[in-house]
Phi, psi and omega in degrees: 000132188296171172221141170257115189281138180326310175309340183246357140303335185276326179252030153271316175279335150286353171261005166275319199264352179297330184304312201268010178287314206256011169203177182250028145308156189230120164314101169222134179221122219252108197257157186193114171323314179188168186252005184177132143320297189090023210274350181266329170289006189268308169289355179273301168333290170311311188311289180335294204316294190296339179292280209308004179273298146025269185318301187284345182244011131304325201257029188258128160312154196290345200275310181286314171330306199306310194296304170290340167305291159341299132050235183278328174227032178105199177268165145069002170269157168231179169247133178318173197276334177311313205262338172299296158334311166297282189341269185341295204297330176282349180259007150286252200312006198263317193295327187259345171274341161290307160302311218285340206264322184288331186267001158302347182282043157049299178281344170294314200302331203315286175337319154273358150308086179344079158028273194289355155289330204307298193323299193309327195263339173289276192294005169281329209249338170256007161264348175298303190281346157322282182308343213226346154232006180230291166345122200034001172314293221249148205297355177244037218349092208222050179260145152196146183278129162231129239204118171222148196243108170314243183351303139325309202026079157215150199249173166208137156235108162254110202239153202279165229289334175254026135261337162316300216274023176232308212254147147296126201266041143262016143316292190301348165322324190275325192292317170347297194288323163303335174286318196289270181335333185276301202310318178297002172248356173092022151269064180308306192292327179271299196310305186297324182280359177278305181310298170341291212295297181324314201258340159359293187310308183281349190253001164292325175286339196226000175219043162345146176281150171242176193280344187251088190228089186297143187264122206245337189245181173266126175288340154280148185313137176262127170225095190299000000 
C-alpha cells in the first residue's frame, strides 16, 4: 500500500490553496489506509467454506468412506449416527476457523473482495467524512471532499449543494482517473495533487473568486 510523505502534504497543499486563489470553492482533501475491515467478507467466506464440507462429503465414494471407517475402528466397525453428527461438527468448525484464520491476512482477504464491495464501503465512508466535514461548513456552500482510500485505491469526489447543482459528477472523472492511476504506481501525493488542480480548474469556471471569500475549510491534506 503507497504511503504519503511530508512531501506529499506539502504538494497537496500547495495545490489546494493555488486552487482556492482562483474560486471561492473551498477544497478539502482526504486521505485514508482503508475505508472498512472487511471482517464480514472474511466471515462469509469462512461460513461458505463451512456449508461445502456437508456437501463434499455427500459426494465421497461408499469405498473410501468404508476405508477410512476401517481405519479409524477396525475392520467390520461402523460408526453411529451420534459420532457421524460429532465428526461433521468438528470438521465444520475445524474448515471455518482455518478460512476464517487465512483471511486475517489483510491482501488476501483484500484480494477476494468484490470490486463493487470495495466501491459501495469506499463511497459510504466518503460520504460519512462528507457529512462531518464540508456539508454545510461553509457559508455559500462551496464545499467539496476529494477523498482517496489507499488500500482499496478508490476515489471519491463529492460537493456541497452549489457546485452539486452546476457540475454533473462524471465532470469529475478525469481528476478520479488521474489519482487513481498515479495512487497504482505508488504516487498518492502527485496523483491528489493532479485531482486538485482538475477540479480547481472546473470550480474556477463555475465560482470565479469575489472579493470577499474568507478561507472556511483547512487546506492541508487530512490523512486519517
Amino acid at each position: 500500500m503507497a504511503r504519503l510523505s511530508r512531501e506529499d502534504h506539502d504538494l497537496v497543499t500547495a495545490a489546494v490553496t493555488a486552487a482556492e486563489r482562483n474560486s471561492d470553492g473551498e477544497i478539502i482533501v482526504v486521505a485514508a489506509p482503508r475505508s472498512d475491515a472487511y471482517h464480514d467478507v472474511a466471515l462469509h467466506y469462512a461460513l461458505l467454506a463451512m456449508l461445502v464440507v456437508p456437501a463434499l462429503l455427500a459426494l465421497l465414494p461408499q469405498s473410501f468412506i468404508d476405508r477410512v471407517s476401517a481405519w479409524l475402528l477396525g475392520w467390520n466397525a461402523e460408526f453411529s449416527r451420534g459420532a457421524l453428527m460429532l465428526a461433521l461438527f468438528v470438521l465444520m468448525t475445524v474448515v471455518f476457523l482455518v478460512v476464517r484464520l487465512l483471511l486475517a491476512h489483510m491482501p488476501l482477504r483484500m484480494a477476494l473482495t468484490p470490486g463493487r464491495t470495495k466501491s459501495r464501503r469506499v463511497h459510504r465512508r466518503a460520504v460519512e467524512l462528507f457529512r462531518a466535514g464540508c456539508e454545510l461548513k461553509t457559508r455559500g456552500r462551496t464545499g467539496i471532499v476529494i477523498y482517496l482510500s489507499l488500500l482499496e485505491r478508490r476515489a471519491e469526489i463529492l460537493a456541497d449543494r452549489a457546485i452539486a447543482e452546476q457540475v454533473e459528477p462524471d465532470v469529475w472523472g478525469d481528476a478520479m482517473a488521474d489519482l487513481v492511476d498515479e495512487v497504482k504506481v505508488g504516487r498518492p501525493g502527485p496523483g491528489l495533487a493532479k485531482a486538485v488542480e482538475r477540479v480547481g480548474a472546473v470550480l474556477a469556471r463555475i465560482l470565479p473568486p469575489k472579493g470577499d471569500n474568507p478561507n472556511e475549510l483547512p487546506d492541508r491534506l487530512v490523512e486519517l
